[in-house]
C-alpha positions as CSV (number, residue, x, y, z in Angstrom):
1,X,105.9,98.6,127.8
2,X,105.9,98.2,123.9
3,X,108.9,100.1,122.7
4,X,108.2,102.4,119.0
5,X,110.4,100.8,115.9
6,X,110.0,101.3,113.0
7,X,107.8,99.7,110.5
8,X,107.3,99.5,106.8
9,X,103.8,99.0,105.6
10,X,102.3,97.2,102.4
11,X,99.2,97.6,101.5
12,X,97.5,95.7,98.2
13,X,94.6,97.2,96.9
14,X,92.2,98.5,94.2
15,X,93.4,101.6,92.5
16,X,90.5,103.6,93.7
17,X,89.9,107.3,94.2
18,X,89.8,108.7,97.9
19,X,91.6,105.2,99.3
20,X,94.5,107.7,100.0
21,X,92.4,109.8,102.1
22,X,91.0,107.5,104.2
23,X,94.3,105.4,104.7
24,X,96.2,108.8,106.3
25,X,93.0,109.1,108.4
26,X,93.7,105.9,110.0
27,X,96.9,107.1,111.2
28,X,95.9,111.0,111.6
29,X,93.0,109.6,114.0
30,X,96.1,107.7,116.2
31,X,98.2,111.5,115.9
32,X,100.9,109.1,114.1
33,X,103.3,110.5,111.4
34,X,103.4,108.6,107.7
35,X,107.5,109.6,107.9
36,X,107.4,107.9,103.9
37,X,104.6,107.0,101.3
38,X,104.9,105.5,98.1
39,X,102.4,104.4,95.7
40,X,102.8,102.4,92.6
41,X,101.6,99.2,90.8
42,X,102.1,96.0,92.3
43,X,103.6,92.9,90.5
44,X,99.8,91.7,89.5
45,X,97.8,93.9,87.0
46,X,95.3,96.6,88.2
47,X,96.7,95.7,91.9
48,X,98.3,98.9,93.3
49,X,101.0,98.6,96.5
50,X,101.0,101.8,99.2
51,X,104.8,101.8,100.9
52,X,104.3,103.7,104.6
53,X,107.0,103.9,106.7
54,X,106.1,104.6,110.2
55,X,107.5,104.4,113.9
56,X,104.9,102.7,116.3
57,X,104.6,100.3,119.0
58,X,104.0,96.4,118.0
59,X,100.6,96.6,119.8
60,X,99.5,100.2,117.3
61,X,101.2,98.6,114.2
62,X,99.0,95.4,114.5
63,X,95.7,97.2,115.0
64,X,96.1,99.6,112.2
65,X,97.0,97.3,110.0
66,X,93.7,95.8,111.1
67,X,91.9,99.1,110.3
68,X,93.4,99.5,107.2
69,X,92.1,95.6,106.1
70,X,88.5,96.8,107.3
71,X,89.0,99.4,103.8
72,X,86.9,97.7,100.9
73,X,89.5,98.0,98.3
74,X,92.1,96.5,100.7
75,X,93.6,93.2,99.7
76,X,95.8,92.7,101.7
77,X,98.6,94.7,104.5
78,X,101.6,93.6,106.0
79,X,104.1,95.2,108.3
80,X,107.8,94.2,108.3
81,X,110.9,95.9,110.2
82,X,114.2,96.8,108.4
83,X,115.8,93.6,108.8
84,X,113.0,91.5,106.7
85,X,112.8,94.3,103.8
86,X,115.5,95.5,101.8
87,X,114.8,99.0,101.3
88,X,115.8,101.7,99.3
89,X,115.1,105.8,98.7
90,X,116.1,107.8,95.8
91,X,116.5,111.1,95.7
92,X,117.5,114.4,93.2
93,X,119.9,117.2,93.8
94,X,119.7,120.5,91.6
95,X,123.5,122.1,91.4
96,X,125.1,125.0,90.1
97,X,126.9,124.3,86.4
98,X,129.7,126.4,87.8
99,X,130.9,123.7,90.5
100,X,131.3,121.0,87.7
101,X,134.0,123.4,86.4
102,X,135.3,125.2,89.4
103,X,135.5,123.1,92.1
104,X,137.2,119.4,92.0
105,X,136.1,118.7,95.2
106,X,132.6,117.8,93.7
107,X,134.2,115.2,91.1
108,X,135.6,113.5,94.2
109,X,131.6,113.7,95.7
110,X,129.8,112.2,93.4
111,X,132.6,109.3,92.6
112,X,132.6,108.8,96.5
113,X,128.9,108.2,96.7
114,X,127.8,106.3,93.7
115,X,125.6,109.6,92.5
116,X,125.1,109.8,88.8
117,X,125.1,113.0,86.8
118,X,121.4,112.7,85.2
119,X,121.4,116.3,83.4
120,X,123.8,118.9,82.8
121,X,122.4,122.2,81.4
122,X,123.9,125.6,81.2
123,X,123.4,127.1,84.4
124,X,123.0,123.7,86.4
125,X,123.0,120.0,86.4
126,X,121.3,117.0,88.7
127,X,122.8,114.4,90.7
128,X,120.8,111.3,91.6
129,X,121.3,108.9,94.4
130,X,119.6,106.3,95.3
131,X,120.3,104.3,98.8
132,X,119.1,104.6,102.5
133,X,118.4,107.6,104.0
134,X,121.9,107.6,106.2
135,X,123.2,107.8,103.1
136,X,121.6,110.5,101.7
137,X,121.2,112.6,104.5
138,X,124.8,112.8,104.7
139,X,125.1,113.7,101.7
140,X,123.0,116.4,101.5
141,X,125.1,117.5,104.1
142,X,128.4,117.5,102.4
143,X,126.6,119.5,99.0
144,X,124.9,121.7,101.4
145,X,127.9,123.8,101.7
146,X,127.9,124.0,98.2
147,X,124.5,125.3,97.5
148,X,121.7,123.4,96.6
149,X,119.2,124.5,94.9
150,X,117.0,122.2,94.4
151,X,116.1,118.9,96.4
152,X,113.8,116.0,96.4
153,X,113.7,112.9,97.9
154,X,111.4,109.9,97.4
155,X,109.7,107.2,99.8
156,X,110.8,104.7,101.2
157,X,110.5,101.5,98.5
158,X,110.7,97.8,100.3
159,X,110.6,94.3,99.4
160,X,110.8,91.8,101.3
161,X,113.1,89.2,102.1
162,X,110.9,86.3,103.0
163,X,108.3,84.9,100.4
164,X,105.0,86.8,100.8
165,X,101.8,84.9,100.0
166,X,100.2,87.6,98.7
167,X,101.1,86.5,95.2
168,X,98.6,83.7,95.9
169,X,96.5,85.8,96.8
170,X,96.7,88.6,94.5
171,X,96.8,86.0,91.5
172,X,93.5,84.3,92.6
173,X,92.1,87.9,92.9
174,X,92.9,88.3,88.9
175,X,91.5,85.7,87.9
């Protein structure tokens, strides 16, 4: 029996409108969970890159992906597991002003966890982190005692550490 893992997807296509949509369906049909999405422009011009992270079997991951080739605007898709990507999340952390002042245990937070202090207003300030979601699950965890007002955290982003041909590809589909 095929064991779940997970898998991050890439997907190069047309920016079009509904592509979104009909991508989720694919996996809403199968009743599996997108646990990450990301979607930005690729390295070529006009060429956009989806980022899904999911947790499927080997035999589920390669038939999707050939669903989601079947999508006209659909260049290309790839699936990779952790140890060919190098991966990263970012995420934002809303805090009350009065910690900054009152409570030196913070200080020693964010110079333990390579956050950054992006904003400080009167009545609160922002912490960013970026790094893998270990990471910033634990510590959400250490400011939760501190109240957090405010949290967001973004998709999974990947590259990958092998050379991917879709460069060839994408650059002939430029021209």
């Amino acid at each position: 029996m095929d064991t779940k893992k997970t898998y991050t997807v890439s997907i190069y296509t047309e920016n079009n409108i509904g592509l979104l949509n009909r991508i989720s369906a694919i996996f809403q049909r199968r009743h599996i969970n997108i646990e990450s999405l990301n979607i930005s422009k690729s390295e070529i011009k006009s060429v956009s890159r989806f980022t899904l992270l999911v947790k499927v079997t080997e035999d589920q991951i390669k038939k999707i992906i050939g669903q989601i080739e079947k999508q006209v605007e659909v260049i290309k898709a790839y699936y990779h597991l952790d140890e060919e990507t190098i991966y990263q999340e970012s995420c934002l952390f809303k805090l009350s002003a009065d910690l900054l002042i009152d409570n030196d245990e913070i200080q020693q937070i964010i110079n333990n966890n390579t956050t950054k202090v992006i904003n400080i207003q009167k009545d609160f300030f922002v912490l960013e982190k970026s790094g893998n979601k270990e990471d910033i699950e634990k510590l959400y965890h250490t400011l939760e005692k501190h109240g957090i007002m405010q949290f967001v955290r973004s998709g999974r982003i990947a590259i990958t550490k092998d050379k991917m041909e879709i460069s060839t590809i994408l650059a002939s589909y430029n021209n």
